[in-house]
CHARMM-style PDB file with segment names, atoms N, HN, CA, C and O in Angstrom:
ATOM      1  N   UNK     1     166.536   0.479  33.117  1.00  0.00      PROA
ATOM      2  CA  UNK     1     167.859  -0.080  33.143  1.00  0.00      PROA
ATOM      3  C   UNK     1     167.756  -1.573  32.835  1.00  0.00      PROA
ATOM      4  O   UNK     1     166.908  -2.252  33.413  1.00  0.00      PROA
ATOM      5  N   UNK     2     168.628  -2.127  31.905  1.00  0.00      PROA
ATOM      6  HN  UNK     2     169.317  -1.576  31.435  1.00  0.00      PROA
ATOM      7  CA  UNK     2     168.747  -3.355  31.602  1.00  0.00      PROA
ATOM      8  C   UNK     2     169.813  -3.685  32.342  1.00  0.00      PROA
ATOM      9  O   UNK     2     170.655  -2.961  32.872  1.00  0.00      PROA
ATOM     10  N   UNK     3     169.634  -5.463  32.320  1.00  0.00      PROA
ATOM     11  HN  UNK     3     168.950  -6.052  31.889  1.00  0.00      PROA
ATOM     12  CA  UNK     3     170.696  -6.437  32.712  1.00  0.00      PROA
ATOM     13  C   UNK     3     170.864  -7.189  31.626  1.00  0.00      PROA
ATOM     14  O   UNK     3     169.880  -7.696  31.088  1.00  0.00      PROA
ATOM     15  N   UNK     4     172.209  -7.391  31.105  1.00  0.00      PROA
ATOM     16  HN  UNK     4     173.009  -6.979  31.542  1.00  0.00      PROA
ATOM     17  CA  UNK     4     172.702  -7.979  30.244  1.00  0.00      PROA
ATOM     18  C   UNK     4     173.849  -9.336  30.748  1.00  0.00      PROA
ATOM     19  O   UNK     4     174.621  -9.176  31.694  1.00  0.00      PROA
ATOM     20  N   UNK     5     173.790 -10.607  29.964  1.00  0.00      PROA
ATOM     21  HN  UNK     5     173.163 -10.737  29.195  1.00  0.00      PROA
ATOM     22  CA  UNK     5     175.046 -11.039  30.110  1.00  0.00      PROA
ATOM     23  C   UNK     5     176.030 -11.539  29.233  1.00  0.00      PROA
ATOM     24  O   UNK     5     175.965 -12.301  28.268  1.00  0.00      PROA
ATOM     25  N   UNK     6     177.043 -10.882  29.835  1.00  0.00      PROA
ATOM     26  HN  UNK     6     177.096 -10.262  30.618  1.00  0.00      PROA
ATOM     27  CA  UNK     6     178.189 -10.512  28.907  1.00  0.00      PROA
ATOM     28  C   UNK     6     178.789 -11.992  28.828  1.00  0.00      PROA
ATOM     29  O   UNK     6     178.231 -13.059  29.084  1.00  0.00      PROA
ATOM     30  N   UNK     7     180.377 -11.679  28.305  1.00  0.00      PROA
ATOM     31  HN  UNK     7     180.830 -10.811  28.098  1.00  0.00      PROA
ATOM     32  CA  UNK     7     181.441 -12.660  28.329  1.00  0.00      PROA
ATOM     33  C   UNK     7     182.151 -12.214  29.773  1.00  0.00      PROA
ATOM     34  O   UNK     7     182.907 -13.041  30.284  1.00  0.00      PROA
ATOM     35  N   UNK     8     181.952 -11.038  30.398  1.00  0.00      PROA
ATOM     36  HN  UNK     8     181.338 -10.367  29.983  1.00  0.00      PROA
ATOM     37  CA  UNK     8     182.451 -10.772  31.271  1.00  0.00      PROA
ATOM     38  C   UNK     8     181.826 -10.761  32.529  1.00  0.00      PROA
ATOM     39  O   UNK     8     182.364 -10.395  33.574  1.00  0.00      PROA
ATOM     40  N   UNK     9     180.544 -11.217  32.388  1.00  0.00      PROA
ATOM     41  HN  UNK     9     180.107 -11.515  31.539  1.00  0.00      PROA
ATOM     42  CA  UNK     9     179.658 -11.402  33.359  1.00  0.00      PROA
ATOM     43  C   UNK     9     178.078 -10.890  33.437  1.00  0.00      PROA
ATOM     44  O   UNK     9     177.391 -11.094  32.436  1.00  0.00      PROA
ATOM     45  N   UNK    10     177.592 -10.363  34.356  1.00  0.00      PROA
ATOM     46  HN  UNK    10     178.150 -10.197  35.169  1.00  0.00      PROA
ATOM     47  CA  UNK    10     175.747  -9.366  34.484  1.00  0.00      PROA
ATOM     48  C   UNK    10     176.534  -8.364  34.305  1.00  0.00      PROA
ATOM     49  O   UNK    10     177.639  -8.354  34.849  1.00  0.00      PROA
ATOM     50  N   UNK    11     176.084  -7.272  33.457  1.00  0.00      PROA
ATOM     51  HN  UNK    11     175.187  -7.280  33.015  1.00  0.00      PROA
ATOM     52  CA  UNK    11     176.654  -5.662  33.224  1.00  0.00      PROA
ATOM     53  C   UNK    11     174.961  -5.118  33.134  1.00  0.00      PROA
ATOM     54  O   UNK    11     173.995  -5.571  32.518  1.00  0.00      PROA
ATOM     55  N   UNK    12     175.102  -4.104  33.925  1.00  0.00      PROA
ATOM     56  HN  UNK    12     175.886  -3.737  34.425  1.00  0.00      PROA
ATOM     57  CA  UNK    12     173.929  -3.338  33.828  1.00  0.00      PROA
ATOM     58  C   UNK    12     174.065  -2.177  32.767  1.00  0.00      PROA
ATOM     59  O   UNK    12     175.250  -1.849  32.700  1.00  0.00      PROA
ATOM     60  N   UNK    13     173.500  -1.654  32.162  1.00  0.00      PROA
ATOM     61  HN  UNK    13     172.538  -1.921  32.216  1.00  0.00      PROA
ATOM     62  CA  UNK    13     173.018  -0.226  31.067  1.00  0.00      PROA
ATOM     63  C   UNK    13     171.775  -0.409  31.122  1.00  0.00      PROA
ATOM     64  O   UNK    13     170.981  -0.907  31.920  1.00  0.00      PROA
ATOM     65  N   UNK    14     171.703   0.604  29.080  1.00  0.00      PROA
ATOM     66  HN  UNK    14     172.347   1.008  28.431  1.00  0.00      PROA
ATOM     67  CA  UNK    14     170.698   0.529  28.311  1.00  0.00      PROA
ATOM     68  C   UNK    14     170.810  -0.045  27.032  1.00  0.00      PROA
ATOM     69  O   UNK    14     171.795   0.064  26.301  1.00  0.00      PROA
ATOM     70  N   UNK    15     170.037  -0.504  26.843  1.00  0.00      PROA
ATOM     71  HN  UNK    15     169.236  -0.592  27.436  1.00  0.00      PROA
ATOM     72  CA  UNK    15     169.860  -1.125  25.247  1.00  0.00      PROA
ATOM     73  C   UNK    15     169.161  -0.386  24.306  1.00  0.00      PROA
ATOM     74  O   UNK    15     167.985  -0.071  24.488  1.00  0.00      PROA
ATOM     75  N   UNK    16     169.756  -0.100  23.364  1.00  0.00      PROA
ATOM     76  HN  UNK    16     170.711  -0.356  23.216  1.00  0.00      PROA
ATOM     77  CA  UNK    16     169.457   0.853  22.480  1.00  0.00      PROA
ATOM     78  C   UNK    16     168.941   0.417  20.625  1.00  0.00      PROA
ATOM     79  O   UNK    16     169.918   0.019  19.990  1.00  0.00      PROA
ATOM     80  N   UNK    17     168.324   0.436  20.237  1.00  0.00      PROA
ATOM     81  HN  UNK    17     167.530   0.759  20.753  1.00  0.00      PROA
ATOM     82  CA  UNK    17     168.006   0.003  18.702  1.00  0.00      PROA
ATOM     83  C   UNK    17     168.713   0.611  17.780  1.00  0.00      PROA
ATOM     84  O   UNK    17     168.396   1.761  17.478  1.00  0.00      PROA
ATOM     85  N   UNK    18     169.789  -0.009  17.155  1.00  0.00      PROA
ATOM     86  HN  UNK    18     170.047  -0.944  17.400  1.00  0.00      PROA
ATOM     87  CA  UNK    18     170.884   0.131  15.725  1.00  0.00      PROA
ATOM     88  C   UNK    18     169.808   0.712  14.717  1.00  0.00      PROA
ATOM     89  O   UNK    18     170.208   1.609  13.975  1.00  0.00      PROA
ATOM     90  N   UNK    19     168.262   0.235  14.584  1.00  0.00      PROA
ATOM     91  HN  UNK    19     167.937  -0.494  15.187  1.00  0.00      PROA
ATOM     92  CA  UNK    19     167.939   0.823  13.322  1.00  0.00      PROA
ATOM     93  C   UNK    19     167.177   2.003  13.415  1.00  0.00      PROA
ATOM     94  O   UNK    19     167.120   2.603  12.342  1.00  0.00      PROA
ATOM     95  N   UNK    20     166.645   2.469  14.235  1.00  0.00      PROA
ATOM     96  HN  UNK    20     166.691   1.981  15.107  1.00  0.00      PROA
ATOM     97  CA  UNK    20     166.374   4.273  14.849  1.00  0.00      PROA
ATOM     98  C   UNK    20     167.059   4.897  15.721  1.00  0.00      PROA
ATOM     99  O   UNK    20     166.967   6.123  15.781  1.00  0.00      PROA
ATOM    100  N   UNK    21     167.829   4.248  16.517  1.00  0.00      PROA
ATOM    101  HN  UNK    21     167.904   3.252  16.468  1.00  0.00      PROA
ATOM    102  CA  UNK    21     168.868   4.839  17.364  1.00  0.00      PROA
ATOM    103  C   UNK    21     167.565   4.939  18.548  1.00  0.00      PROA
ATOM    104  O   UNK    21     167.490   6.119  18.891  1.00  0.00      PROA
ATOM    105  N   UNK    22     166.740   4.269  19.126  1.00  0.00      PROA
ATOM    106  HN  UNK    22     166.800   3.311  18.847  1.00  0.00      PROA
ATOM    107  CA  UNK    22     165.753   4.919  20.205  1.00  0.00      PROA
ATOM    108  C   UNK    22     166.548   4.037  21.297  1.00  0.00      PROA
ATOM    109  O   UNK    22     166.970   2.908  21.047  1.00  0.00      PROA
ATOM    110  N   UNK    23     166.689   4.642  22.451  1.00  0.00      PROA
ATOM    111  HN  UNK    23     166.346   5.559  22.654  1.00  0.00      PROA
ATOM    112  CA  UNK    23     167.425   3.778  24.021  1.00  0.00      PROA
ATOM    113  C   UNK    23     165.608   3.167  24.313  1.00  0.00      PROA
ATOM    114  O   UNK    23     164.484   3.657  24.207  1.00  0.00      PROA
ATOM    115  N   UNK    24     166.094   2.093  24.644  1.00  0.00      PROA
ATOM    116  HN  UNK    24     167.007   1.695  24.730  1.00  0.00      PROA
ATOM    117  CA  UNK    24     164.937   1.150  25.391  1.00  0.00      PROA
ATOM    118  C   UNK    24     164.954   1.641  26.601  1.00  0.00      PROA
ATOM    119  O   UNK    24     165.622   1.042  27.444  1.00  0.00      PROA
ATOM    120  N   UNK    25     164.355   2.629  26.905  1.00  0.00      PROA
ATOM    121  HN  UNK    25     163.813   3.115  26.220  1.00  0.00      PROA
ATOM    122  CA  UNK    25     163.679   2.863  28.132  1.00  0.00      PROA
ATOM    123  C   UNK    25     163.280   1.450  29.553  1.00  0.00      PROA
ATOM    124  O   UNK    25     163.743   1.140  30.650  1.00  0.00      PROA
ATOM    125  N   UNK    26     162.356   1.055  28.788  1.00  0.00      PROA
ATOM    126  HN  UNK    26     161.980   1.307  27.896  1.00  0.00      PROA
ATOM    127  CA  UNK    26     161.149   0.415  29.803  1.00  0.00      PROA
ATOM    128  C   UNK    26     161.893  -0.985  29.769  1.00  0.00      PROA
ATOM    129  O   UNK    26     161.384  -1.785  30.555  1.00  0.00      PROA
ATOM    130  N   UNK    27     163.459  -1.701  28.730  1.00  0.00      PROA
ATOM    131  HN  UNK    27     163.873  -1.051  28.092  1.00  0.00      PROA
ATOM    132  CA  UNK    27     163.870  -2.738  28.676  1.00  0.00      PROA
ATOM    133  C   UNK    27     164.249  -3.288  29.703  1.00  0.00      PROA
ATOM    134  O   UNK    27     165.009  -2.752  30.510  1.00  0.00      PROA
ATOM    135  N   UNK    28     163.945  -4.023  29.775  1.00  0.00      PROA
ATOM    136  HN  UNK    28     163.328  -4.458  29.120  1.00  0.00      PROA
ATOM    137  CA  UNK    28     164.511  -4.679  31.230  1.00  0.00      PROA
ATOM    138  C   UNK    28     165.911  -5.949  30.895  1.00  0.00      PROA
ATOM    139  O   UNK    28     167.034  -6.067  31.385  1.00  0.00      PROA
ATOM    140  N   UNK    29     165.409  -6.474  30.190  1.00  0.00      PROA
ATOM    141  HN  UNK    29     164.496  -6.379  29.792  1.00  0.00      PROA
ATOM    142  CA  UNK    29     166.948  -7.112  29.396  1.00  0.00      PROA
ATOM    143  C   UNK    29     166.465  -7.243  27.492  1.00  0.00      PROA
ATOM    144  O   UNK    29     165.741  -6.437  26.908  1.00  0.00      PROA
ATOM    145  N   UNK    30     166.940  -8.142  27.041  1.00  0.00      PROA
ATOM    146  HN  UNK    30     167.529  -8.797  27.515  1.00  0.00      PROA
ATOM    147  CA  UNK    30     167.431  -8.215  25.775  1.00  0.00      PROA
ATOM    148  C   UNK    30     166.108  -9.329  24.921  1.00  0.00      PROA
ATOM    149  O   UNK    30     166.184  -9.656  23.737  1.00  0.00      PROA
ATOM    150  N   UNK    31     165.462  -9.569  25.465  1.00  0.00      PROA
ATOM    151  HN  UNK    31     165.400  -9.304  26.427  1.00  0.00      PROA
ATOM    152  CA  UNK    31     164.068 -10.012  25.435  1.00  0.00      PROA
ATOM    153  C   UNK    31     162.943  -8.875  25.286  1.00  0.00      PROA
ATOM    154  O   UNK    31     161.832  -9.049  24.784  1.00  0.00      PROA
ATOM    155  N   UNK    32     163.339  -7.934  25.705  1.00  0.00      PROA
ATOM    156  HN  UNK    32     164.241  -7.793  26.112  1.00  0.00      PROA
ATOM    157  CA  UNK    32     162.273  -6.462  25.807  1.00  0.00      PROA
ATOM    158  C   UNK    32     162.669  -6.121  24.611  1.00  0.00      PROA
ATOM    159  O   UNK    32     161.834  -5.911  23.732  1.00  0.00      PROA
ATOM    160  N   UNK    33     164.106  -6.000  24.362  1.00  0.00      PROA
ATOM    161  HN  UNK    33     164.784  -6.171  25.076  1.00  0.00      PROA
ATOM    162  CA  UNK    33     164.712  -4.746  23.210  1.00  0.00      PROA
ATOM    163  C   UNK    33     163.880  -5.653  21.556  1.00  0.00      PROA
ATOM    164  O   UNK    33     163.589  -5.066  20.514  1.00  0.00      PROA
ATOM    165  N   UNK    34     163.691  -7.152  21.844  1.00  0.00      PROA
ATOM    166  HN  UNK    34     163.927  -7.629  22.691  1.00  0.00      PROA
ATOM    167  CA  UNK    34     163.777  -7.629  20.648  1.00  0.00      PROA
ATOM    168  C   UNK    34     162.298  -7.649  20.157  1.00  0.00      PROA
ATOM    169  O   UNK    34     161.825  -7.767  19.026  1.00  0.00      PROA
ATOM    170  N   UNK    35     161.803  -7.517  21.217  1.00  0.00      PROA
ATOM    171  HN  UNK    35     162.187  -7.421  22.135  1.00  0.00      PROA
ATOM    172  CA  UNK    35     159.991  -7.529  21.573  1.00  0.00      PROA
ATOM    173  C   UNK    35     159.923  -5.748  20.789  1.00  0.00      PROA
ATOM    174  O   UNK    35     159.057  -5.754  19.914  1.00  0.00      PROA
ATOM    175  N   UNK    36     160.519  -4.533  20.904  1.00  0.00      PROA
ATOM    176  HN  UNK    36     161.223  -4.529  21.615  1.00  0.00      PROA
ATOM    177  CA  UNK    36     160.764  -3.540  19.939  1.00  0.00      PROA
ATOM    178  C   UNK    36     160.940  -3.635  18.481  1.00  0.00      PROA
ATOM    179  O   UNK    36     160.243  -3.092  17.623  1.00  0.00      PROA
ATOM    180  N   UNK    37     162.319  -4.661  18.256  1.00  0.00      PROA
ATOM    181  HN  UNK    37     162.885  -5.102  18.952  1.00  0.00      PROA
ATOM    182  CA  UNK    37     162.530  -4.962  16.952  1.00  0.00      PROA
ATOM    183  C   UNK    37     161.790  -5.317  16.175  1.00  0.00      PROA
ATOM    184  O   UNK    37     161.668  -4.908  15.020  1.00  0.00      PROA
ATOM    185  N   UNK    38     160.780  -6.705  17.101  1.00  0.00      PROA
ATOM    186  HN  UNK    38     160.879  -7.037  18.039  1.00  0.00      PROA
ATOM    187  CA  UNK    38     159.573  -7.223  15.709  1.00  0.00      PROA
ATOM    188  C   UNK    38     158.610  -6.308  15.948  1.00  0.00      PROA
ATOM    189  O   UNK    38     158.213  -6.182  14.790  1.00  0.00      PROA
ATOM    190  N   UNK    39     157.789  -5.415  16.721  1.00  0.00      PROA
ATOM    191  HN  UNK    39     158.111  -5.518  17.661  1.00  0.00      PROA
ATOM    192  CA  UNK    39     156.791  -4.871  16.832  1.00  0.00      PROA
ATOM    193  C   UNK    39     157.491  -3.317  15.359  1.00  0.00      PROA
ATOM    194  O   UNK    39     156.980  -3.537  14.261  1.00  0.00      PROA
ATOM    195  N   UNK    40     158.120  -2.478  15.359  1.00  0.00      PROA
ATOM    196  HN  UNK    40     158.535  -2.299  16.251  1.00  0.00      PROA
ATOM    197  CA  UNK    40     158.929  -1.529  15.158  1.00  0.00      PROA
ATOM    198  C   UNK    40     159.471  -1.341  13.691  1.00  0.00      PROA
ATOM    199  O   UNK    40     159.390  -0.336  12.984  1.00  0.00      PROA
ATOM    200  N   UNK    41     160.074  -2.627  13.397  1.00  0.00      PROA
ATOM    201  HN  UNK    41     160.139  -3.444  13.971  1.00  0.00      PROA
ATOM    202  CA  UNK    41     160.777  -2.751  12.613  1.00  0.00      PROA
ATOM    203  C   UNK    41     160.445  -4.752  12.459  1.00  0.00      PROA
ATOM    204  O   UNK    41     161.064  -5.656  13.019  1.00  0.00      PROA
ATOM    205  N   UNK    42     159.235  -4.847  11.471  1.00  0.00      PROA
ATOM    206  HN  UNK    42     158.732  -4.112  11.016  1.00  0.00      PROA
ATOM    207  CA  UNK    42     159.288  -6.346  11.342  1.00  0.00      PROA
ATOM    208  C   UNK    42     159.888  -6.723  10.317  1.00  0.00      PROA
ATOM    209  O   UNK    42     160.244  -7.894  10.191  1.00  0.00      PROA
ATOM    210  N   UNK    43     160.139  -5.674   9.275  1.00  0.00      PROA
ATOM    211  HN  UNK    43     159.850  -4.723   9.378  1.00  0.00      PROA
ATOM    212  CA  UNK    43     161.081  -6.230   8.596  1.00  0.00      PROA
ATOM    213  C   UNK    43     162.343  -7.241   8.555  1.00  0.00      PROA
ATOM    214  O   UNK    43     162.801  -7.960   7.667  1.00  0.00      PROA
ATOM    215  N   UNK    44     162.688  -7.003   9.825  1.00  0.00      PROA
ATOM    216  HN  UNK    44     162.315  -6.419  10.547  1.00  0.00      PROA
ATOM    217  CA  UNK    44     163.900  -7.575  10.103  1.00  0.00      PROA
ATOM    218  C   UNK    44     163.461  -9.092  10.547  1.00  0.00      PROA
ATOM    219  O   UNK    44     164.239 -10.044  10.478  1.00  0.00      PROA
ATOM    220  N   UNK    45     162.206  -9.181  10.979  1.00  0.00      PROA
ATOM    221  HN  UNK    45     161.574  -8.408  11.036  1.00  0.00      PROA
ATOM    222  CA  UNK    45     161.518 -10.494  11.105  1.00  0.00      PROA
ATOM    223  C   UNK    45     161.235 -11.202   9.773  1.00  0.00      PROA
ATOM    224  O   UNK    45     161.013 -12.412   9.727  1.00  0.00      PROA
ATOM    225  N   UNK    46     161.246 -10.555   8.888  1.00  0.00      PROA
ATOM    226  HN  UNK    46     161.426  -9.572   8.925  1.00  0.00      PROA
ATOM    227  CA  UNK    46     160.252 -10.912   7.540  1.00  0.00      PROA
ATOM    228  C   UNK    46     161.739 -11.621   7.116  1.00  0.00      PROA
ATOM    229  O   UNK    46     161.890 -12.833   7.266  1.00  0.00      PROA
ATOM    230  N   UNK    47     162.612 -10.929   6.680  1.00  0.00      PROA
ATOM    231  HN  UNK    47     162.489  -9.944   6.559  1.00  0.00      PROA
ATOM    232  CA  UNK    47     164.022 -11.377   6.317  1.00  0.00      PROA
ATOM    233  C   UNK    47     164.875 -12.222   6.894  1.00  0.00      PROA
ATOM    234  O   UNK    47     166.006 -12.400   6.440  1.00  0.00      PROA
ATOM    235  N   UNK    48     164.378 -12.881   8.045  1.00  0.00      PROA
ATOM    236  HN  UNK    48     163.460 -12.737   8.413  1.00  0.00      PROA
ATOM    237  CA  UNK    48     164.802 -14.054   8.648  1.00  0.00      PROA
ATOM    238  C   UNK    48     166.061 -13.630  10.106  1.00  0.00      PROA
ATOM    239  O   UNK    48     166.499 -14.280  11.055  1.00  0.00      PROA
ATOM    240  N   UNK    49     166.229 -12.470   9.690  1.00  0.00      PROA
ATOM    241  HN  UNK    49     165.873 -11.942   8.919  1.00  0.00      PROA
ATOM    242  CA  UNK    49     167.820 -12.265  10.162  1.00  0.00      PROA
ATOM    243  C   UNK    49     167.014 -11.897  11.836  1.00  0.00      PROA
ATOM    244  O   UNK    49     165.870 -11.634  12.209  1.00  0.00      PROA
ATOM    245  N   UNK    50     168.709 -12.112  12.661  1.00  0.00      PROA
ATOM    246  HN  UNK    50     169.637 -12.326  12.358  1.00  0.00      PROA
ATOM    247  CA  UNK    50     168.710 -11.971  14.445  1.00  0.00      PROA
ATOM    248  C   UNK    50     168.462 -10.621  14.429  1.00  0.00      PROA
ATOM    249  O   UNK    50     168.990  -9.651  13.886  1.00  0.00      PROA
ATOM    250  N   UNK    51     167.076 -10.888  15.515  1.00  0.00      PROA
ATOM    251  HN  UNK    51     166.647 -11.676  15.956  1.00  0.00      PROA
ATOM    252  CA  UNK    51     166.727  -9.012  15.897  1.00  0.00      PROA
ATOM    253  C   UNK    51     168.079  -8.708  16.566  1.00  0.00      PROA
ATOM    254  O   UNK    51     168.457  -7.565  16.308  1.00  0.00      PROA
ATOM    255  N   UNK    52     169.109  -9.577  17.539  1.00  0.00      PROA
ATOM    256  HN  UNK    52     168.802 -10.505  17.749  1.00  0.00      PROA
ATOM    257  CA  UNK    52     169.724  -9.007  18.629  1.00  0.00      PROA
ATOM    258  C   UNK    52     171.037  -8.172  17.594  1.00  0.00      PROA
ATOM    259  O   UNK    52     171.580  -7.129  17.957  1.00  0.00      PROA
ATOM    260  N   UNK    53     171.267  -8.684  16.665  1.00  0.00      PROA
ATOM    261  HN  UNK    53     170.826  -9.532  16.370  1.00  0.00      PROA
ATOM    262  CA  UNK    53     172.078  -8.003  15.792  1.00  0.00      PROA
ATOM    263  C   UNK    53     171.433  -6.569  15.510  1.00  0.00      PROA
ATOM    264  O   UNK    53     171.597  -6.295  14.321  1.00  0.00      PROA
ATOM    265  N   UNK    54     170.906  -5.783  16.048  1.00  0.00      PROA
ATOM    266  HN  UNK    54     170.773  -6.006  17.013  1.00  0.00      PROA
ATOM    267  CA  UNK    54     170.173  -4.748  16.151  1.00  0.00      PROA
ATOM    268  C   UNK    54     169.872  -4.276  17.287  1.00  0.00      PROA
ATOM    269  O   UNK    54     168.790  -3.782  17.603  1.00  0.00      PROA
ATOM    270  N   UNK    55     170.548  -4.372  17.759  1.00  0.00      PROA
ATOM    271  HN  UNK    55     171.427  -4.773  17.502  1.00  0.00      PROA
ATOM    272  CA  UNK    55     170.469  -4.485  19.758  1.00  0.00      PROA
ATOM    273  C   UNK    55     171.832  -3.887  19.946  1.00  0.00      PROA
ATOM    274  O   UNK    55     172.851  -4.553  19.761  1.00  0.00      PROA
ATOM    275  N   UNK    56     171.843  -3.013  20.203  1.00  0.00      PROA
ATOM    276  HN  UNK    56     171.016  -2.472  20.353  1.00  0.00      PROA
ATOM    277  CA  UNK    56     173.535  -2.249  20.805  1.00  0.00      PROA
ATOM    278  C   UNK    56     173.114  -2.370  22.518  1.00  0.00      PROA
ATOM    279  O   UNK    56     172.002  -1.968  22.860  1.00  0.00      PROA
ATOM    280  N   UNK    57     173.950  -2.871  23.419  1.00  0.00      PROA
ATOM    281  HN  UNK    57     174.853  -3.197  23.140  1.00  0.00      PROA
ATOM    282  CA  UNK    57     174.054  -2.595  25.094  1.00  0.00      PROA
ATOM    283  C   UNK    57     175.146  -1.585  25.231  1.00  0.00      PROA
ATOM    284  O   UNK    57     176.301  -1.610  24.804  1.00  0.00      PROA
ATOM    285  N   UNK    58     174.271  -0.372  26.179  1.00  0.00      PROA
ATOM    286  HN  UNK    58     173.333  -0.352  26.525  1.00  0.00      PROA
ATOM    287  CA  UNK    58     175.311   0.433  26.540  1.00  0.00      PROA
ATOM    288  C   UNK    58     175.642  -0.181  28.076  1.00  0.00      PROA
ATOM    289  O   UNK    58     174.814  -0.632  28.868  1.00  0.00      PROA
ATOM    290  N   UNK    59     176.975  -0.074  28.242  1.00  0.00      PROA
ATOM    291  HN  UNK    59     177.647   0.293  27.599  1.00  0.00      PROA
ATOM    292  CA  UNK    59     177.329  -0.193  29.896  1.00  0.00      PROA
ATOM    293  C   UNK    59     176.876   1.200  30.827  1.00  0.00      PROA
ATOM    294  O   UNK    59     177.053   2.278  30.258  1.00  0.00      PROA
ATOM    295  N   UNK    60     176.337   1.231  32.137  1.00  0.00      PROA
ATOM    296  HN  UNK    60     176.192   0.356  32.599  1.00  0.00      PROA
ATOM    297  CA  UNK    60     176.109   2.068  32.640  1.00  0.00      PROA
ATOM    298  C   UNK    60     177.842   2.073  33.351  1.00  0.00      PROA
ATOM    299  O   UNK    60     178.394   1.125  33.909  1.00  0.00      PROA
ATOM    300  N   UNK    61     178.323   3.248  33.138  1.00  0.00      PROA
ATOM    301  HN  UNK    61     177.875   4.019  32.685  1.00  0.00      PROA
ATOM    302  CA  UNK    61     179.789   4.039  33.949  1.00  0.00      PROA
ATOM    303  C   UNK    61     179.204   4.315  35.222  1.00  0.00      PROA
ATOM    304  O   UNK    61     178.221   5.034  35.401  1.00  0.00      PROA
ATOM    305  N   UNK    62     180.084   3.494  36.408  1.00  0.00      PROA
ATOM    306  HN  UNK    62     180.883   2.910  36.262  1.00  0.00      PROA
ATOM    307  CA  UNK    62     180.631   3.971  37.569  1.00  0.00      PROA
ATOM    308  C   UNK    62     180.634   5.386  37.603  1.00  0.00      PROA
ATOM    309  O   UNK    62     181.313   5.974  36.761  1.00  0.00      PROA
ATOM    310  N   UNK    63     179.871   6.145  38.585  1.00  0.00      PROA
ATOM    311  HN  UNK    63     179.319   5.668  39.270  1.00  0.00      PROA
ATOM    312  CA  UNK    63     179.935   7.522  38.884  1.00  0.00      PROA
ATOM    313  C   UNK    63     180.888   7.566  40.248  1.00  0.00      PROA
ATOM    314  O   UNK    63     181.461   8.618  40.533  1.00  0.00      PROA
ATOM    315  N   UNK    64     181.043   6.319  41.123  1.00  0.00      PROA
ATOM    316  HN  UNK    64     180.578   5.465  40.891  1.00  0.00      PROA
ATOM    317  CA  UNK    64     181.598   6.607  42.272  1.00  0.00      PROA
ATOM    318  C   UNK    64     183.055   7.015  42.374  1.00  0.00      PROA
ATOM    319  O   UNK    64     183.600   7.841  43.107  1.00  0.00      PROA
ATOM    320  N   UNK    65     183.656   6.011  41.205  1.00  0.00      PROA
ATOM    321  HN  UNK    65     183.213   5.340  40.610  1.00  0.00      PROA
ATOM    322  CA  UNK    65     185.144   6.445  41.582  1.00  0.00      PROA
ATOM    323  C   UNK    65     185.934   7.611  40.986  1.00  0.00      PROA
ATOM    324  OT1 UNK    65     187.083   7.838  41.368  1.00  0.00      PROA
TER     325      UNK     65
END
C-alpha cells in the first residue's frame, strides 16, 4: 500500500505503471513506483520525459461505510 500526496491531502492506494499496467505491489510511495519506471522501462529515462507521468495512484475505497 502506498501513501500519496494529493491536492486533497495523504490518500492511501496503489500505484500502478501506465506503460505495462503492473500495480506496484512492494511501493510504498511514488519514489518506489519511479525506481520501477527507470529500472523497467528506461526508455522513458533516455527521452528525458517525467517517470511520474507514468505513475497512475489508485485510491484505496472505504469498505466501512
Amino acid at each position: 500500500m502506498a501513501w500519496v500526496i494529493t491536492k486533497e491531502g495523504v490518500k492511501k492506494g496503489e500505484l500502478k505503471c501506465k506503460i505495462c499496467g503492473k500495480i506496484l505491489k512492494g511501493a510504498e510511495g511514488i519514489e518506489d513506483a519511479e525506481f520501477h519506471i527507470f529500472e523497467c522501462h528506461p526508455e522513458v529515462a533516455w527521452e528525458g520525459e517525467n517517470p511520474r507521468d507514468y505513475i497512475e495512484f489508485i485510491e484505496e475505497v472505504d469498505s466501512d461505510g
